[in-house]
KEROFI-276591 format. One record per residue (C-alpha): residue in one letter; x negated, y negated, z negated; residue number from 1. Coordinates in pm, 1 decimal, padded with zeros to 6 digits. Each point is the difference from the previous one (the first is absolute). Last residue first. Layout:
REM KEROFI-276591
NODE|res|c1|c2|c3|n
NODE|a|X|Y|Z|NUM .
...
//
This chain:
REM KEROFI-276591
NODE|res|c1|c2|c3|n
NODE|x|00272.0|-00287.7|01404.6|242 .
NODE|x|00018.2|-00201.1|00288.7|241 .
NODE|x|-00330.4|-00078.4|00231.1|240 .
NODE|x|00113.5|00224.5|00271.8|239 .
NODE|x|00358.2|-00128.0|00021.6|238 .
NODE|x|00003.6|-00163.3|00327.3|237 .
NODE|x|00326.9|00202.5|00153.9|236 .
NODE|x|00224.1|-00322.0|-00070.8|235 .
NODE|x|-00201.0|-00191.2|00182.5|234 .
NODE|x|00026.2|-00334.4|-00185.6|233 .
NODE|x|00148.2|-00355.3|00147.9|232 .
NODE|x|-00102.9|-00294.2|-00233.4|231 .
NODE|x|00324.7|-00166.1|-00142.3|230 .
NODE|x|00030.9|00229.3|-00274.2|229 .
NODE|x|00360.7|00000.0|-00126.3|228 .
NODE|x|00090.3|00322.9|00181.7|227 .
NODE|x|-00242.2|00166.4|-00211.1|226 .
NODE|x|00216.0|-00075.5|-00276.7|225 .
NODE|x|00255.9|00310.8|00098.7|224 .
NODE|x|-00329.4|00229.0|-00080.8|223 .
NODE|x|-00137.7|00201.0|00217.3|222 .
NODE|x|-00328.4|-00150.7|00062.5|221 .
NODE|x|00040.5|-00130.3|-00301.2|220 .
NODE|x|-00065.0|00344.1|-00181.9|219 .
NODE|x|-00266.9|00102.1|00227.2|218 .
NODE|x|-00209.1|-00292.9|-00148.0|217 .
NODE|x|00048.1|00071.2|-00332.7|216 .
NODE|x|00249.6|-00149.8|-00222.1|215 .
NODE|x|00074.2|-00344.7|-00098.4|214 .
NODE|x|00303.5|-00194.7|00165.2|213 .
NODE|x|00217.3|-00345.3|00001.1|212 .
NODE|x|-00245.9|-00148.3|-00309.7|211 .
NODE|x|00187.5|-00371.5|-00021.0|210 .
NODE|x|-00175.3|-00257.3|00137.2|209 .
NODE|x|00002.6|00167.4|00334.8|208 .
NODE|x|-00212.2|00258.0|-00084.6|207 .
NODE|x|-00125.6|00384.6|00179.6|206 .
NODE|x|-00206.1|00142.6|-00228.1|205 .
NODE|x|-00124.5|00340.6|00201.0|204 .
NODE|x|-00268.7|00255.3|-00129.9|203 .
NODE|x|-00187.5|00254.2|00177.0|202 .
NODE|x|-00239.3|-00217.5|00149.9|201 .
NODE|x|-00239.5|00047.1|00346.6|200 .
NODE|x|00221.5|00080.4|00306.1|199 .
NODE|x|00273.3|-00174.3|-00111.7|198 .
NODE|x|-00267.4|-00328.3|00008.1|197 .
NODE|x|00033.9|-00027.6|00385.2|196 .
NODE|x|00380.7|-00027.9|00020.1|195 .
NODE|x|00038.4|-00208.8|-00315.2|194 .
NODE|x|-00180.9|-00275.7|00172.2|193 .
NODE|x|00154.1|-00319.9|-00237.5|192 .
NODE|x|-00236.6|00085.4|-00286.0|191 .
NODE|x|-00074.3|00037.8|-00369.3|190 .
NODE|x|-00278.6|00247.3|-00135.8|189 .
NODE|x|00009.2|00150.3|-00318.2|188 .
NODE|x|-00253.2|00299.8|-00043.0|187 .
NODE|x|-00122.8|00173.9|-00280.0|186 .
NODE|x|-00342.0|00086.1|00051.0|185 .
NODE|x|-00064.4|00409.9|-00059.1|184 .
NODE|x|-00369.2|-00024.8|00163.0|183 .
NODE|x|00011.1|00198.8|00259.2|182 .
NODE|x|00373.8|-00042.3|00070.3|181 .
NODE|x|00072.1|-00292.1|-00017.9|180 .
NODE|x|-00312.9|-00144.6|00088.8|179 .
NODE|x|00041.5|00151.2|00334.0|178 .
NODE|x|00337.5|-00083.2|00032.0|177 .
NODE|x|-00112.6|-00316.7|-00003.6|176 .
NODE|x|-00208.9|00038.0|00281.2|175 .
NODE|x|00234.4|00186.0|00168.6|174 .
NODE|x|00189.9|-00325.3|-00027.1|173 .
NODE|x|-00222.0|-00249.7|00102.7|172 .
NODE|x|-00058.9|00246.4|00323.1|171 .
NODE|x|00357.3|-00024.1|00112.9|170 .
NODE|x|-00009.1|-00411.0|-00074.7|169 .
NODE|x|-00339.4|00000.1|00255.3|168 .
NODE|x|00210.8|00238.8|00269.0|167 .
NODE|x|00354.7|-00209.1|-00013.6|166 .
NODE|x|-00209.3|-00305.6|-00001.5|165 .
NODE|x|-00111.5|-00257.2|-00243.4|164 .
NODE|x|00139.5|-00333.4|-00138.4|163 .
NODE|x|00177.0|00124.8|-00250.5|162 .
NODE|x|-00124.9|00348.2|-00172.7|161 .
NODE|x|-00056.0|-00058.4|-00359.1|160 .
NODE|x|00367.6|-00150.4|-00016.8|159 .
NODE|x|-00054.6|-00013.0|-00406.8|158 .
NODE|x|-00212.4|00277.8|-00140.7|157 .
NODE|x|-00021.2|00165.1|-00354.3|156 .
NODE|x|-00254.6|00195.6|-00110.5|155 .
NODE|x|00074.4|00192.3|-00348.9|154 .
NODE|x|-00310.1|00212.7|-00139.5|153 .
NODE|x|-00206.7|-00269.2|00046.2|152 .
NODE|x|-00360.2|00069.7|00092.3|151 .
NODE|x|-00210.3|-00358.4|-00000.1|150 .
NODE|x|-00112.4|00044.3|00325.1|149 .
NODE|x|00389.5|00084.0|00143.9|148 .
NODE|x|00110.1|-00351.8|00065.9|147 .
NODE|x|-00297.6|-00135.3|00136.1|146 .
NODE|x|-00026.6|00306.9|00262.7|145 .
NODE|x|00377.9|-00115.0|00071.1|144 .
NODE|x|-00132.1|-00289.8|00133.3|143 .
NODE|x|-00311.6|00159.0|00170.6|142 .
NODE|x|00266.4|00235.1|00174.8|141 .
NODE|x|00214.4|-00320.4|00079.7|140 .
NODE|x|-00288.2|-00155.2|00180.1|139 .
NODE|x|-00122.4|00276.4|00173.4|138 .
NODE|x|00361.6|00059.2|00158.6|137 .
NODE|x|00026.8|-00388.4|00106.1|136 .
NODE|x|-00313.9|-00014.4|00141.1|135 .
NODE|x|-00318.2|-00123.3|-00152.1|134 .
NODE|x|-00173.0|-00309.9|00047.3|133 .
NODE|x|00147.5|-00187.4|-00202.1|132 .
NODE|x|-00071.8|00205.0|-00366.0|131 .
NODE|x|-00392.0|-00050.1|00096.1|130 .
NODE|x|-00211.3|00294.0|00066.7|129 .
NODE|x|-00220.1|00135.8|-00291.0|128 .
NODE|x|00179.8|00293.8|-00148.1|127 .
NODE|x|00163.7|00102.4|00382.7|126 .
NODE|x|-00195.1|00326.5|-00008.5|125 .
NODE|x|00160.7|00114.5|-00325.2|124 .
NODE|x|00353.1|-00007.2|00180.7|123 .
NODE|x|00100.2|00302.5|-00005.3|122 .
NODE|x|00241.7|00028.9|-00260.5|121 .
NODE|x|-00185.2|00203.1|-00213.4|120 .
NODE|x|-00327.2|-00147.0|00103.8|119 .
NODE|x|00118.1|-00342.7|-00105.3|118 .
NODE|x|00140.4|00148.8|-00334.7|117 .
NODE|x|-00333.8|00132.1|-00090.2|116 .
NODE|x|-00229.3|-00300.2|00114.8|115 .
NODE|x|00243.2|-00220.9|-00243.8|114 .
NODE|x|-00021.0|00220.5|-00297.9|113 .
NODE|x|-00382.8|00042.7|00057.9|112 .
NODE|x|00016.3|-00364.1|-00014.8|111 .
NODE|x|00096.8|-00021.0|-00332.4|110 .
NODE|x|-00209.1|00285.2|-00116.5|109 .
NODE|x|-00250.1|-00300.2|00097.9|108 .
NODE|x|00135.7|-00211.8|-00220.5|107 .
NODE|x|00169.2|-00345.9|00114.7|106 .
NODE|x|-00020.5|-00330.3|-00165.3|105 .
NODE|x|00194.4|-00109.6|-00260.7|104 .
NODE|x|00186.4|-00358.6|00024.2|103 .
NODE|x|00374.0|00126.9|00130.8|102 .
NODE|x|00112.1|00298.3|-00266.1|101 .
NODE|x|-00138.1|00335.8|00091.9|100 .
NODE|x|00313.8|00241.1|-00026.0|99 .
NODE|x|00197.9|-00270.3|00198.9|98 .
NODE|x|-00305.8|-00096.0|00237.7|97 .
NODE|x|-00027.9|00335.4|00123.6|96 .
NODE|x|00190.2|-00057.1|00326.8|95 .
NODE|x|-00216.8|-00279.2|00044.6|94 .
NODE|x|-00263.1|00301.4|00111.1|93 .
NODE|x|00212.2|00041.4|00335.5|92 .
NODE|x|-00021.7|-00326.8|00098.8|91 .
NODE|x|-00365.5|-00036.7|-00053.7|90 .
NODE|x|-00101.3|00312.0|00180.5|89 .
NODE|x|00253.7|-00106.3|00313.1|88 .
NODE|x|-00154.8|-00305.8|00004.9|87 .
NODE|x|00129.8|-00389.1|-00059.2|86 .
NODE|x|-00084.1|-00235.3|00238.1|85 .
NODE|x|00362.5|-00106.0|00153.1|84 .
NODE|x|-00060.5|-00139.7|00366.9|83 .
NODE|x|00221.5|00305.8|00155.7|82 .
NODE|x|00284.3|-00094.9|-00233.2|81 .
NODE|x|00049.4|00291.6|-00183.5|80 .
NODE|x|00117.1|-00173.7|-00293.1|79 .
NODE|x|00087.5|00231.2|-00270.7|78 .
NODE|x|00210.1|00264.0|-00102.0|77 .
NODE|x|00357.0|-00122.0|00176.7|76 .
NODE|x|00270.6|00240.0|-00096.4|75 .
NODE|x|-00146.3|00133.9|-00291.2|74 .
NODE|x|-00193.5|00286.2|-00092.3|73 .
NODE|x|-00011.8|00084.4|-00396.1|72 .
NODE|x|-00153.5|00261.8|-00200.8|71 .
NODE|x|00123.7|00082.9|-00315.8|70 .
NODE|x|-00137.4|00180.3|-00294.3|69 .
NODE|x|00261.5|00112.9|-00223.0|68 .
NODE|x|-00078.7|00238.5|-00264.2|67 .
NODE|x|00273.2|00235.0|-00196.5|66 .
NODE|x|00401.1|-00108.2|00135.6|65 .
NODE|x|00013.6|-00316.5|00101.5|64 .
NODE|x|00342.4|-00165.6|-00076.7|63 .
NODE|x|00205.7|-00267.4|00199.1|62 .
NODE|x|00284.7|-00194.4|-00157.7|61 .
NODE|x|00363.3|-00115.0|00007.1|60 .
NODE|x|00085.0|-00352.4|00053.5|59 .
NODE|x|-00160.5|-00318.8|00123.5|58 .
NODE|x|-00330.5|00186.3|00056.1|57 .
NODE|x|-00304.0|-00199.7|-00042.0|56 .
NODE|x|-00217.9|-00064.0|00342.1|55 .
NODE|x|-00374.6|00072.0|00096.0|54 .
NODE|x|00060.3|00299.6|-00253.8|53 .
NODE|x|-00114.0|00245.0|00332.2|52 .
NODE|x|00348.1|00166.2|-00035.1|51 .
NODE|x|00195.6|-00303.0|00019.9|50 .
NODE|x|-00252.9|-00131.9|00287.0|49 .
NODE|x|00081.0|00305.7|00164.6|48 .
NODE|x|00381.2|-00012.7|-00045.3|47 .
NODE|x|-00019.1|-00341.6|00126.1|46 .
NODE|x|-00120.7|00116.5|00317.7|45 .
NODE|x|00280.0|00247.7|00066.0|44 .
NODE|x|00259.1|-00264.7|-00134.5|43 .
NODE|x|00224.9|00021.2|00302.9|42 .
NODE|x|-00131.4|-00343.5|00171.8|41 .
NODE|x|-00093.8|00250.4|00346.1|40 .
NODE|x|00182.4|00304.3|00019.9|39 .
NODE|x|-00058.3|00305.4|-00189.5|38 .
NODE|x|-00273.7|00257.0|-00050.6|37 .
NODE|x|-00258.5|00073.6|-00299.1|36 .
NODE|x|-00172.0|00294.2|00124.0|35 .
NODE|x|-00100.8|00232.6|-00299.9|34 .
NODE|x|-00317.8|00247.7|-00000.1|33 .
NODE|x|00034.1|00197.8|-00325.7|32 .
NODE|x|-00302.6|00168.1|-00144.9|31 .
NODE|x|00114.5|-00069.2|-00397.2|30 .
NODE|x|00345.7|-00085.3|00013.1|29 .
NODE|x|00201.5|-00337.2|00045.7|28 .
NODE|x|00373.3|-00034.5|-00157.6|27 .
NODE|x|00305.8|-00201.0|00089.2|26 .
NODE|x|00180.2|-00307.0|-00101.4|25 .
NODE|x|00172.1|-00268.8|00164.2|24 .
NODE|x|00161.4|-00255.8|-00205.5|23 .
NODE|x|00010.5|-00311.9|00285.8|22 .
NODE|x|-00294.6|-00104.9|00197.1|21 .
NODE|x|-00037.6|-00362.0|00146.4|20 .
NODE|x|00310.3|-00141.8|-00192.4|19 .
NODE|x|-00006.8|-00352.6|00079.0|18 .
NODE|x|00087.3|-00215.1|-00326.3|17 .
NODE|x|-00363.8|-00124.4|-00029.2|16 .
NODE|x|-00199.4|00252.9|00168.7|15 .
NODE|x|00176.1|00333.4|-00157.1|14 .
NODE|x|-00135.3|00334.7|-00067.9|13 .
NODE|x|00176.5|00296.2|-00185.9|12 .
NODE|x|-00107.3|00321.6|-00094.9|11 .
NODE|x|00248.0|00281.8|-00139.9|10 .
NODE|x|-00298.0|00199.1|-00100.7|9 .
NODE|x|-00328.3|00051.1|00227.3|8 .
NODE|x|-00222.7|00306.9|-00045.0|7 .
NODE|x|-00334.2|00065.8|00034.4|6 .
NODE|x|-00276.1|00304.4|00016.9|5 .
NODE|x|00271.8|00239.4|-00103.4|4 .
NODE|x|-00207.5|00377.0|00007.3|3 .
NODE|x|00066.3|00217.1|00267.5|2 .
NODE|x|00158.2|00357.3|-00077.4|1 .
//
């Protein structure tokens, strides 16, 4: 049986009066790989920040169960404006800076963190080009190499694959699947391409400020709510449901 890594009670978010989520709740296990899906201004994103503590819940609450060491990829990392100086090494390595604090210097076992996860996702080769001069696909691997250096146990991931194409976004998502299964990361990942990522999780939260389904992936595909998805699925695409 998998352990409860989080759960989420009755949880309410508001903006002022606006209610951006409203008393959802649901549970995360251990090893789960969840896509967040739903249509744009449906609270996906402000579930994240709910569950990151970037915002206080209104009502309700969200428990960790045992240790909770989250990584984070947002929409928009960094600048990857082709002038920005920054290299991949250095980007990566800021992904420390929470366990470090901001004035200590790096250790060397801290860069033996950063050459490990740059191998891992393939990337070790790009340690000393600049962050502008990659493409899209490199960029978002050394992202999410930032992310992962400091080995959370809960990575969560917010539109990790705009801006790049049906085969860069298909790869994103092995890779994840990777680390979800190699290393037993708990994945949360929210995103509009539901049709690529059913390949990958095993979970479905489908929200429109209220929680309209939570199952696993095979489970909406059949569900009545399915219907409510405004992204066309195959239905026979069930390879990555559980």
């Amino acid at each position: 049986m998998k352990n409860e890594i989080l759960s989420v009670e009755n949880l309410t978010l508001k903006y002022g009066r606006h209610e951006a989520v409203k008393d959802i709740s649901f549970s995360i296990y251990k090893g789960d790989y969840l896509g967040i899906v739903g249509p744009n201004g449906s609270g996906k994103t402000t579930l994240l920040n709910a569950i990151l503590g970037l915002i206080e819940c209104t009502d309700g609450r969200i428990n960790f169960h045992g240790e909770a060491r989250l990584g984070y990829l947002p929409q928009k990392s960094i600048s990857s404006d082709k002038f920005f100086p920054a290299k991949v090494k250095e980007i990566v390595a800021t992904g420390l800076l929470s366990q470090k604090g901001i004035f200590k210097f790096y250790t060397e076992e801290d860069y033996i963190k950063v050459n490990t996860i740059l191998k891992k996702l393939d990337i070790y080769d790009l340690r000393y080009k600049k962050i502008g001069d990659l493409s899209g696909g490199q960029q978002q691997r050394v992202f999410l190499a930032r992310a992962m250096v400091s080995s959370p146990n809960i990575l969560i991931l917010d539109e990790p694959t705009n801006y790049l194409d049906t085969k860069m976004r298909d790869e994103l998502y092995r890779i994840l699947k990777e680390l979800n299964k190699e290393d037993n990361v708990t994945i949360i990942v929210v995103s509009h391409d539901l049709k690529t990522l059913g390949n990958y999780i095993n979970k479905v939260l489908y929200l429109e400020t209220e929680l309209v389904f939570y199952g696993t992936y095979t489970s909406f595909l059949h569900s009545k709510e399915i219907g409510r998805y405004s992204n066309p699925i195959n239905i026979n695409q069930i390879d990555g449901g559980i």
